[in-house]
Backbone as CSV, one residue per row, in Angstrom:
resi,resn,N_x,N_y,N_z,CA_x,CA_y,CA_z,C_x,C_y,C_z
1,UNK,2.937,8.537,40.153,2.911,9.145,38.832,3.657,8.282,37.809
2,UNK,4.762,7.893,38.641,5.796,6.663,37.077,4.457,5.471,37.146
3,UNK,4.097,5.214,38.057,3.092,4.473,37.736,1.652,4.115,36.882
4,UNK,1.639,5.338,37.001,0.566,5.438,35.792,0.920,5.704,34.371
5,UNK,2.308,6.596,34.332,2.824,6.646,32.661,2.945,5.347,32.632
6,UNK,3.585,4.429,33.101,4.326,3.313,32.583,2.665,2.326,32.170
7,UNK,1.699,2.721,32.736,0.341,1.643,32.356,0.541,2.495,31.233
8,UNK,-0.212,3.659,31.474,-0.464,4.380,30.117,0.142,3.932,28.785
9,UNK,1.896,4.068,29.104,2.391,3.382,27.814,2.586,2.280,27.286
10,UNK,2.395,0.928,28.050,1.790,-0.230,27.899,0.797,0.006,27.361
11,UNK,-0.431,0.285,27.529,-1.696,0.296,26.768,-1.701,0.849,25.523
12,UNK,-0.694,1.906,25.587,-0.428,2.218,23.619,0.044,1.416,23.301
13,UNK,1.383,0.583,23.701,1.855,-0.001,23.281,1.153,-1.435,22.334
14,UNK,0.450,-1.941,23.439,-0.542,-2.794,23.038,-1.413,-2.560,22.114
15,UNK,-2.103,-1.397,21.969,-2.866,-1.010,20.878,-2.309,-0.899,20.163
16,UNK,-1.222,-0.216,19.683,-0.521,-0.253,18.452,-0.157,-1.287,17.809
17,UNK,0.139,-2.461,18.534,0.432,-3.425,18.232,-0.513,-4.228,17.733
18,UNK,-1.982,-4.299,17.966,-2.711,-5.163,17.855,-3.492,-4.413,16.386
19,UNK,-3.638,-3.200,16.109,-3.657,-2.004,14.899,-2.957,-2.711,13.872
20,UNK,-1.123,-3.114,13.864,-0.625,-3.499,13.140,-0.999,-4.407,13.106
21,UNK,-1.290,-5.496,14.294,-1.447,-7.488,13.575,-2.704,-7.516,13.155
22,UNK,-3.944,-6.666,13.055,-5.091,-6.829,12.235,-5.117,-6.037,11.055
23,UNK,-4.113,-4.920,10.852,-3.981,-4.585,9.485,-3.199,-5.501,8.514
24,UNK,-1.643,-6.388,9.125,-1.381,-7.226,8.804,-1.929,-8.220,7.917
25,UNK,-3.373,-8.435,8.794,-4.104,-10.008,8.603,-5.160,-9.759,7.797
26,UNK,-5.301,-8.129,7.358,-6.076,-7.967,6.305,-7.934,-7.439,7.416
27,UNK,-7.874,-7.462,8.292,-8.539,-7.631,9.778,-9.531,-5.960,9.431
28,UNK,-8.439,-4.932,9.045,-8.852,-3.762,9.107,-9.194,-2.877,7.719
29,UNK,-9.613,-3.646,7.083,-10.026,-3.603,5.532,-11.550,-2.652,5.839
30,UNK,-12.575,-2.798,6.091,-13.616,-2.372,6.099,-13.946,-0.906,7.427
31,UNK,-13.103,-0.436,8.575,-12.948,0.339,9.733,-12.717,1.740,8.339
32,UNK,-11.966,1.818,7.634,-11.909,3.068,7.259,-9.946,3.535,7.221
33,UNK,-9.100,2.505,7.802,-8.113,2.783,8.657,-7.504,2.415,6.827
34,UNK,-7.742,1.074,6.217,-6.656,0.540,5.264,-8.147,0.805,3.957
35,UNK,-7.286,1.328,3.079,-8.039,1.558,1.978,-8.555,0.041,0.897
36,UNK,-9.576,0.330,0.650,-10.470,-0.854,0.195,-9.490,-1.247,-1.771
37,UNK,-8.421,-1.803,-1.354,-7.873,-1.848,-2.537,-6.827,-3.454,-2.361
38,UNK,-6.972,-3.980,-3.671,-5.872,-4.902,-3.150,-4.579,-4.414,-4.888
39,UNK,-3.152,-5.245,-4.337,-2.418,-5.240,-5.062,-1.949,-6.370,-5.745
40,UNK,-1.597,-6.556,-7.157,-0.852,-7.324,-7.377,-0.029,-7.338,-8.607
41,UNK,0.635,-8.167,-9.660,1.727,-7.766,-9.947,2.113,-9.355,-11.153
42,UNK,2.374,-8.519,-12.646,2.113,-9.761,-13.554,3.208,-9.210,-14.440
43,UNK,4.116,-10.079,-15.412,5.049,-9.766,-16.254,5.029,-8.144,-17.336
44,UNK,5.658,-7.906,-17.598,5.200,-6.878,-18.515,5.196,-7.273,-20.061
45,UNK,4.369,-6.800,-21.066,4.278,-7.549,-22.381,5.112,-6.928,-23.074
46,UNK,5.854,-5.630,-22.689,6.580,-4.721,-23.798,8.188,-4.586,-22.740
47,UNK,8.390,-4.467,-22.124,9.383,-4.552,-21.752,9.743,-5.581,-20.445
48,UNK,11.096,-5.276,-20.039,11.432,-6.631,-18.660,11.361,-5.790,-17.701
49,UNK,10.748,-6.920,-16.882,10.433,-6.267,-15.688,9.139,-6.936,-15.247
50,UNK,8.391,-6.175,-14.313,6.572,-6.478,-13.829,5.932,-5.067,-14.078
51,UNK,4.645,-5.204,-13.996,3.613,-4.428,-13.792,2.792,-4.213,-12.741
52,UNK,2.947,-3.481,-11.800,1.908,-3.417,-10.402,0.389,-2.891,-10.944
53,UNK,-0.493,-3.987,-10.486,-1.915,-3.635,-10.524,-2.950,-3.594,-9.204
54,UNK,-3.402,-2.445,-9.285,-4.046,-1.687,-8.132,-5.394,-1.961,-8.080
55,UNK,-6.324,-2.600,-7.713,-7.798,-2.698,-7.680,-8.567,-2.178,-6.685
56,UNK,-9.385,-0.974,-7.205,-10.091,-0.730,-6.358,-11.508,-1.328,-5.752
57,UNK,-11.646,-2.206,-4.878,-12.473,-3.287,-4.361,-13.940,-2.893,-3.796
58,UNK,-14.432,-1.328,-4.116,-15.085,-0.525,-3.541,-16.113,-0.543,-4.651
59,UNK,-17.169,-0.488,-4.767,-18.093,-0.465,-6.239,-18.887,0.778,-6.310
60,UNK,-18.309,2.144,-5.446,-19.167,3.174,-4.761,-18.057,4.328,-4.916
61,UNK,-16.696,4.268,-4.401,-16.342,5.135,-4.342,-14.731,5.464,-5.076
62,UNK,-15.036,6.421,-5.662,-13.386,6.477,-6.293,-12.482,7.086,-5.571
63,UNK,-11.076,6.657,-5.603,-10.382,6.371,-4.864,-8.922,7.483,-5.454
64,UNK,-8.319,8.216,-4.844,-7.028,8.824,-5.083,-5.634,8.562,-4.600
65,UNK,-4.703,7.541,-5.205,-3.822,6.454,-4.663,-2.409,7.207,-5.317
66,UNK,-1.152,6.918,-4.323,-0.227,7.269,-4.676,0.721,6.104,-4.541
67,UNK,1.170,5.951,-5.335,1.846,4.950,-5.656,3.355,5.113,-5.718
68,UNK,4.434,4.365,-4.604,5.851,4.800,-4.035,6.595,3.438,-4.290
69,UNK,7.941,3.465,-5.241,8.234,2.540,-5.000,9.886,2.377,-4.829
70,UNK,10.361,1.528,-3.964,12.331,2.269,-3.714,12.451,0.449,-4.242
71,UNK,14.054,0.720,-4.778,14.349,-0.613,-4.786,15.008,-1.514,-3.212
72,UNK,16.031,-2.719,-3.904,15.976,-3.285,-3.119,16.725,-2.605,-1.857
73,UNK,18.070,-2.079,-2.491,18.812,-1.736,-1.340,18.245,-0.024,-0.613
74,UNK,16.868,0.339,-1.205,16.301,1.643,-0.785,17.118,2.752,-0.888
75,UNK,18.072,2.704,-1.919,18.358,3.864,-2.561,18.022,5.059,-3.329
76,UNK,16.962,4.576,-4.196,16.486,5.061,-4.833,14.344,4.813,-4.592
77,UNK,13.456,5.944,-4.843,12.677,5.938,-5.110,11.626,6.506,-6.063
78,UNK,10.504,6.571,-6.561,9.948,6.902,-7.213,7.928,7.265,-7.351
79,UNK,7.877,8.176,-7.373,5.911,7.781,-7.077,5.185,8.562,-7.893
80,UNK,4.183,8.055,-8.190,3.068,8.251,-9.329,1.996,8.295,-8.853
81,UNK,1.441,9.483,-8.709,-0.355,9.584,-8.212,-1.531,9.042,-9.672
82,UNK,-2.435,8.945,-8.928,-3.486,8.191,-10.226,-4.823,8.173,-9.586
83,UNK,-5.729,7.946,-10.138,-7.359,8.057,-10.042,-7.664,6.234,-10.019
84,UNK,-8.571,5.929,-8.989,-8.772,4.735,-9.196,-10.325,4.865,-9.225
85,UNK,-10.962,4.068,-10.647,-12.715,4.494,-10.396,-12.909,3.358,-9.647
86,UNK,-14.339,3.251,-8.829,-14.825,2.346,-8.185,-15.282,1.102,-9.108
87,UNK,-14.816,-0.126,-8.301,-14.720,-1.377,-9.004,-13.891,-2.029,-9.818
88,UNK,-12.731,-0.801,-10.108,-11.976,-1.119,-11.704,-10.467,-1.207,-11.253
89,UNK,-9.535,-0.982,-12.321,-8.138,-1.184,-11.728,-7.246,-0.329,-12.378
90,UNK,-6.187,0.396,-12.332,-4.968,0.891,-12.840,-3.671,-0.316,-12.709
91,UNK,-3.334,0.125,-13.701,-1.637,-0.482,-14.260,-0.856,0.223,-13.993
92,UNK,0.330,0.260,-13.752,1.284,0.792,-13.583,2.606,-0.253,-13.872
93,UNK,3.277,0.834,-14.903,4.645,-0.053,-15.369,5.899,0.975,-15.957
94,UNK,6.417,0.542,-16.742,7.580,1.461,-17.165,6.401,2.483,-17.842
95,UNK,5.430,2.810,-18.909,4.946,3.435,-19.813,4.695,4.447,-18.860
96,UNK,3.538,4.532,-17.804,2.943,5.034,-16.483,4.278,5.813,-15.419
97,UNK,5.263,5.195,-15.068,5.768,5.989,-14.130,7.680,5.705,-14.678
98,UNK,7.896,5.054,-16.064,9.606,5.245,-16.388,10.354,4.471,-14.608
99,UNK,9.415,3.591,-14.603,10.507,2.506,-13.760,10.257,1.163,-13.757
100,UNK,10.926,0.272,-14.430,10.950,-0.987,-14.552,10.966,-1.580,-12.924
101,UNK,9.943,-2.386,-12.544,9.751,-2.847,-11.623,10.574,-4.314,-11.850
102,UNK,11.115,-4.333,-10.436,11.886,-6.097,-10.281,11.960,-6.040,-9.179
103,UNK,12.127,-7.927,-9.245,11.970,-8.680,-7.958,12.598,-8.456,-6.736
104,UNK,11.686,-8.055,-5.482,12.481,-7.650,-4.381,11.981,-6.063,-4.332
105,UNK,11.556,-5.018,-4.772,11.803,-3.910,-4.533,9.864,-3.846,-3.844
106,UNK,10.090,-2.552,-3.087,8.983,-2.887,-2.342,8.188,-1.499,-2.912
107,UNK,6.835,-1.950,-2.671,5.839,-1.072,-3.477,4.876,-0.150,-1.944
108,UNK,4.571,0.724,-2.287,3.791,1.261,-0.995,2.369,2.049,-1.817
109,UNK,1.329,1.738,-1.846,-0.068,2.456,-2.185,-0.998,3.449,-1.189
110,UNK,-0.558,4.379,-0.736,-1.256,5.702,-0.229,-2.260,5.844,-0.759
111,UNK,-3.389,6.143,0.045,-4.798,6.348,-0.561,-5.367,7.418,0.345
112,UNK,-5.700,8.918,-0.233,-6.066,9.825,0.320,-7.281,9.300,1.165
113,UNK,-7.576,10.071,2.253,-8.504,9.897,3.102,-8.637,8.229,4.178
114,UNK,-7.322,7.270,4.178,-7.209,6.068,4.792,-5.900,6.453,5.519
115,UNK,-6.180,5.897,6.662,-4.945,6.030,7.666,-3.235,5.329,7.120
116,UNK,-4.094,4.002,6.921,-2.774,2.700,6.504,-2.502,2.951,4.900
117,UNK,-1.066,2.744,4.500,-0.731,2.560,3.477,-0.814,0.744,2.846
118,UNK,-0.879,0.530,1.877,-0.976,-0.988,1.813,0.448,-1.101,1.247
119,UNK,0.855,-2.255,1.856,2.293,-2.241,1.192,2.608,-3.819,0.588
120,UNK,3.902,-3.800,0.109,3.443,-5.264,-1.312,4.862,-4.931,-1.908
121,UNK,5.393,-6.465,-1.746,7.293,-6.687,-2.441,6.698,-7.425,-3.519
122,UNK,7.575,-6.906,-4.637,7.455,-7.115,-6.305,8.445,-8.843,-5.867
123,UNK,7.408,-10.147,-6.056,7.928,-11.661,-6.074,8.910,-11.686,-7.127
């Protein structure tokens, strides 16, 4: 019987693992698991700081994303839900969610109905 838990939990183990190094590698984009969105992240024109931009990469389906972000030392956090239409993109900055984004603090994008969160540190 220890013999078979201990395969058993090897084989999760392994799967889990191999779940993370193809979500990692961008691998699990199209399964349904990581939502069809990419992130990225450009100065702000009105105040200091960045702007996180969310694209939804899907040309079919609109998308319901929550957007989490703690700073560096994860003291503090903050999140803003939003509508993403298919093909297009949301901004997010101080105006949108009253938090100046800076370098180092890490961003997390939840997308109803996808297993994986996509996650993304403000350069």
């Amino acid at each position: 019987m220890k013999k078979l838990l201990t395969i058993v939990l090897v084989v999760i183990i392994a799967v889990l693992g191999t779940v993370f190094a193809l979500t990692q590698s961008g691998h699990l984009k199209g399964l349904g698991l990581s939502a069809p969105i990419e992130i990225s992240v450009r100065d702000s024109l009105l105040f200091s700081g960045k702007v996180v931009k969310v694209v939804n990469t899907d040309k079919e389906t609109p998308l319901e994303c929550t957007l989490t972000v703690s700073t560096t030392s994860g003291d503090m956090t903050k999140s803003h839900t939003f509508q993403l239409n298919p093909g297009l993109f949301y901004e997010i900055g101080m105006v949108q969610m009253q938090w100046n984004f800076k370098s180092g603090e890490k961003v997390q994008v939840k997308t109803k109905g996808y297993l994986l969160p996509e996650r993304f540190q403000i350069p």
